[in-house]
N, C-alpha and C positions, 0 to 999 in steps of 0.2 A: 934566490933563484931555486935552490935546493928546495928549500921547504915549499913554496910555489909548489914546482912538480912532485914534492910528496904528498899534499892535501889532490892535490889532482886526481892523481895515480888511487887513492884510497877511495875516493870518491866513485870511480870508476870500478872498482873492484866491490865496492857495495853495492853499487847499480846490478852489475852482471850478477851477483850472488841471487837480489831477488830476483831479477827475470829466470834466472834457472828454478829458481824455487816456483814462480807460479808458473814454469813453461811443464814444471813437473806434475804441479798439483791438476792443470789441464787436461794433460796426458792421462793421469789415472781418472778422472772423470768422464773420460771419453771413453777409456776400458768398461770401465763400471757400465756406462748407460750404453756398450755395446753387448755386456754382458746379460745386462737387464732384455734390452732387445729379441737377441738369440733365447734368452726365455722363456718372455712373451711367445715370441713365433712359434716355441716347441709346445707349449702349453695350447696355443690354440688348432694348433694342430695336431694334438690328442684327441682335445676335445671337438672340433668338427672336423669331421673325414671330407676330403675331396669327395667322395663315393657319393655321399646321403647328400640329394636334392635338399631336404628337409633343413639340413646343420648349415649347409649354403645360402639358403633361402636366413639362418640364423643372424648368419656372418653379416650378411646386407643390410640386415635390421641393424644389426648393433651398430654397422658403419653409419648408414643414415641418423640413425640418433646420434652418433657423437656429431657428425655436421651440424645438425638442428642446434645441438649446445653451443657448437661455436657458434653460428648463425645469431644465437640470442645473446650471444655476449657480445657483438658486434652492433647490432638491432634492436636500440630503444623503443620502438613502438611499428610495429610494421602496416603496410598500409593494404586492407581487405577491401577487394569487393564484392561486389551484392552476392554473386556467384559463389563468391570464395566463402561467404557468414552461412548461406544457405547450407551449402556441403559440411561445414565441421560442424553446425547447430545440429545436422541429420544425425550424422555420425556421433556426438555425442550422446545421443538419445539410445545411443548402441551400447558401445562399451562402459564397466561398467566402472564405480566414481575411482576406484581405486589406480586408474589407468588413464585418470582425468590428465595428467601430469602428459601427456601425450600432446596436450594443446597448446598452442602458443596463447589462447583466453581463456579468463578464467572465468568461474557461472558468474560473477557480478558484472561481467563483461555483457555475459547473453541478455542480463537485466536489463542493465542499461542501453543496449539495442532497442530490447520489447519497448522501453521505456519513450525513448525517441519515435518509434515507429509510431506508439499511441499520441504521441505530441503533434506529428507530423500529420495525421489522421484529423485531430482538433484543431489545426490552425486554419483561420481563416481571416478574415478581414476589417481588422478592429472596429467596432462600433460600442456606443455609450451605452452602460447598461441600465433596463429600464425602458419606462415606456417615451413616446417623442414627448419631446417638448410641447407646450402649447403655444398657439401664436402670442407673442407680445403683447398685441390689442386686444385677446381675449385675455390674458393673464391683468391687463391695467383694468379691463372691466369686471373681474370678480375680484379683484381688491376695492376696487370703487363699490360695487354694490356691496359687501365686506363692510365698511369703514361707514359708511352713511346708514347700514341697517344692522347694528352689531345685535339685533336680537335673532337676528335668522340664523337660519343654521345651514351645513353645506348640501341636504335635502333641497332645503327651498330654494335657495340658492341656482342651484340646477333648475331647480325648474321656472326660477325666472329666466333663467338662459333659455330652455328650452322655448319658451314663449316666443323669443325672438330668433328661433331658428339655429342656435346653438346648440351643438350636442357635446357636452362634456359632462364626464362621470365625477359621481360625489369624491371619489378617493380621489381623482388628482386633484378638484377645487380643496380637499383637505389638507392633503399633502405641500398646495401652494400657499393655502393660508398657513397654516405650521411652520414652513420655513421663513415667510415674512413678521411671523408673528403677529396677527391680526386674526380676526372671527371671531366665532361666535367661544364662550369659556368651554373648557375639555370636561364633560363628564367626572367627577369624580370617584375615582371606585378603585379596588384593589389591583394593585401591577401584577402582571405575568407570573413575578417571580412568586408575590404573596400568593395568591392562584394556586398554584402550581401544589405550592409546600402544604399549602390547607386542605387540597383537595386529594392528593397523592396518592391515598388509597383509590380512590374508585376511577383514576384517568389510567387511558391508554393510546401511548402514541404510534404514528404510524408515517413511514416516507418509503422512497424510491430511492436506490443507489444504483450505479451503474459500474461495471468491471467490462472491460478490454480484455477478449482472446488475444491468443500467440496470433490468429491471422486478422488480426483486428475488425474484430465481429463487437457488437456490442450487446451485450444481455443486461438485463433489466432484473432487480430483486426487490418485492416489497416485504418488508419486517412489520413487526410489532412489538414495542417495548414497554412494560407497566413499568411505570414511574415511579411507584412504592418498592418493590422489589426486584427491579432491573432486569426483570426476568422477558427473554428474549423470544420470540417465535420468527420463521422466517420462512417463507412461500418459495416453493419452484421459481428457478430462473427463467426468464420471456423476453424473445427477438422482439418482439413487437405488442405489450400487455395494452388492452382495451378496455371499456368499462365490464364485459362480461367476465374479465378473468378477476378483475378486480372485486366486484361482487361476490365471484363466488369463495374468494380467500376471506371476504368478510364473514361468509356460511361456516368455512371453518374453523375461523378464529371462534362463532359461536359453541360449536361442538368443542372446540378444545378449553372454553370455559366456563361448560358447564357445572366443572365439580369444585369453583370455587367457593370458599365461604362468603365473601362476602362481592358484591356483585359492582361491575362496572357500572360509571354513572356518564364516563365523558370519553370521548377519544378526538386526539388532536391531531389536525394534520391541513396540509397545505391547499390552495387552489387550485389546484391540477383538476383540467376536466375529467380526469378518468376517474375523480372520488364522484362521482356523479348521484342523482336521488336515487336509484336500485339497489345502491352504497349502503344511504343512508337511512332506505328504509329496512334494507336486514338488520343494523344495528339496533334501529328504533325498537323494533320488533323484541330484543331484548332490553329494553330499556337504556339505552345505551344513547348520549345524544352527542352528535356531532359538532367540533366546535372548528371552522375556519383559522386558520394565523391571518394576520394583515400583509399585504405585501409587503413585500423585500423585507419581512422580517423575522429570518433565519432563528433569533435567538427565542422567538415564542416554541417555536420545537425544538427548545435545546438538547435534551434528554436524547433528541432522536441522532440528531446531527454530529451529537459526541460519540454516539455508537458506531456509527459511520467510521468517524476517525478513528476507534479501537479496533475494529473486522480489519481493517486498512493496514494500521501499522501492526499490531500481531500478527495477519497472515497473509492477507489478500498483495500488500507489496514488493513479498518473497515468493510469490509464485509464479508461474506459466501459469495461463487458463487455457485448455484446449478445445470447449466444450461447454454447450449445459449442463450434460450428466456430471462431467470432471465437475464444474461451479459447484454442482448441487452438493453432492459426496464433502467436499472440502467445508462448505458452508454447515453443512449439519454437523458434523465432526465439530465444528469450530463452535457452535453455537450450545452443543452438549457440553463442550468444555467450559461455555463461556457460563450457563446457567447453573452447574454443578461443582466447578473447581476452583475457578477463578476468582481470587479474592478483589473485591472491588471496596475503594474508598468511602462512597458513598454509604455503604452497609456496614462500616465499624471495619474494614479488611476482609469482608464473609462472605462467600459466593454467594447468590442469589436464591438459589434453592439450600440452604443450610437453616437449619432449623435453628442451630442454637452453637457459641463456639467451645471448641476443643477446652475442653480443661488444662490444666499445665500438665505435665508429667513429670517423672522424677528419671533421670537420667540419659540420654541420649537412644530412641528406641530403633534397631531395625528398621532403615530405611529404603522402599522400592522405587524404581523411577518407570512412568509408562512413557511412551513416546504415541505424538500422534502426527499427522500429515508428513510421515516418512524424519520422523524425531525434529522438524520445525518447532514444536511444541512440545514441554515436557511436564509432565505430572506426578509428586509428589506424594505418598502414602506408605503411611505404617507399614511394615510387612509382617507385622501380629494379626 
């Protein structure tokens, strides 16, 4: 019984030891962060005076930021509307990056808004793309005439159709013979690609890309890219380009190559009616002869198609467009970079206007960096 109430008793007297000891260590912790407190308060009451509007108007600010901190530590993703993106996009455009931290978004945030907004602008009603279908009993009858006169061609073809009051073009009876495998044998002759590689000196291609303003306007760019040396030209941007604006960028494509050595023979480019005969006879007029791609076939102007996607992912993806003028500025900027700096695969690594590449050097030389489209872009050169 004795020893009983002695482990008791000890037990009891160890308990009470710690709680004094952490009822102690509380106490001075509580001193401490009163002390701290009374600090704080004196400090900030040096430094803003009840007096000055100005150091009051400080105090506000600093208090409201510390909410917003807490607020974002509480608030994984907060929920905007239309009103609410409108007003900090505005404001944005104000203050200046260094002050960005002021937002609860960040600019890849405003991207993918612009991003949506232009999605939202292009959605519309899913259909098949490509031209309609042809009716069934007209597709059985240019197989049948097909298959019983394998010397005709998709010419006569049509125009046995058209005899009997059918109107169908040679491209879709070709396009229907090709996929059932029937008609008249394919021409023999060199691919696109053989084309391409043989002729490469004297072709110039040419298309249409489209870029999306911040107010979802759409402007219109036509380029032109020589094939040999990837070298780039690129026309004023157009709400609405026609055949005359188009003609007359073929005028200038002639002036801007006149001081070449050796002279264009071909230039490629799509079925679009705005490349229309006033097109094609400025070019002619230099010698120059126009050559059509076949439908829906993107990869005959590859050259052109793949530049599209480099303007795109180099610059035009990371920006607002607010404007033709803003398009235009950006787009020249980009395209001096792209004809003078830019090393490209195709060219051995060499930008397209280099004449010849850099020799090696002997040891690490002074190096300068330019920035261009507000430092999007950066360029590399000696500073010898």
């Amino acid at each position: 019984m004795g020893y009983k109430y002695s482990i008791t008793t000890l037990r009891t007297d160890i308990t009470s030891t710690a709680g004094a000891k952490s009822a102690g260590r509380d106490r001075i912790a509580t001193v401490f962060a009163s002390l701290l407190y009374l600090l704080l308060r004196r400090l900030l009451g040096v430094l803003f005076s009840r007096d000055c509007a100005d150091r009051q108007a400080q105090v506000e600010i600093l208090v409201l930021r510390h909410e917003v901190a807490i607020l974002r530590r509480q608030v994984r993703r907060p929920v905007y509307r239309t009103r609410d993106r409108a007003l900090l996009a505005a404001a944005s455009r104000i203050l200046p990056r260094e002050r960005g931290s002021a937002f609860l978004v960040r600019p890849e945030t405003i991207m993918r808004w612009q991003r949506l907004l232009v999605a939202r602008k292009w959605r519309r009603t899913h259909r098949r793309p490509g031209r309609p279908s042809l009716d069934p009993k007209i597709q059985a009858l240019i197989l049948r005439m097909a298959k019983e006169n394998p010397r005709w061609g998709y010419v006569r073809i049509k125009g046995e159709l058209g005899k009997l009051g059918i109107r169908v073009s040679a491209t879709a009876i070709a396009m229907l013979l090709r996929r059932h495998g029937v008609g008249p044998a394919p021409r023999r002759g060199p691919t696109w690609r053989q084309f391409l590689k043989a002729q490469a000196t004297g072709i110039i291609a040419c298309d249409f890309f489209t870029v999306e303003t911040a107010l979802l306007k759409t402007l219109y760019v036509l380029f032109f890219i020589e094939i040999k040396t990837r070298r780039v030209h690129v026309s004023a941007s157009n709400t609405n380009p026609d055949t005359f604006f188009v003609t007359q960028q073929a005028r200038n494509l002639c002036f801007a190559l006149d001081e070449r050595d050796e002279p264009l023979r071909f230039l490629i480019c799509d079925r679009d009616a705005k490349f229309s005969r006033s097109f094609d006879d400025v070019l002619a007029s230099e010698g120059i002869r126009v050559i059509r791609t076949p439908i829906g076939a993107p990869n005959a102007n590859a050259f052109a198609e793949r530049w599209v996607e480099t303007v795109r992912v180099d610059c035009l993806d990371w920006l607002l467009i607010f404007g033709s003028r803003h398009l235009d500025r950006v787009l020249w900027a980009y395209v001096e970079h792209y004809n003078q700096k830019r090393p490209h695969r195709g060219l051995r690594l060499m930008a397209p206007e280099d004449a010849a590449p850099v020799g090696k050097v002997d040891g690490l030389p002074g190096i300068r960096r330019r920035d261009l489209l507000g430092g999007l872009i950066h360029e590399y050169e000696s500073a010898a």
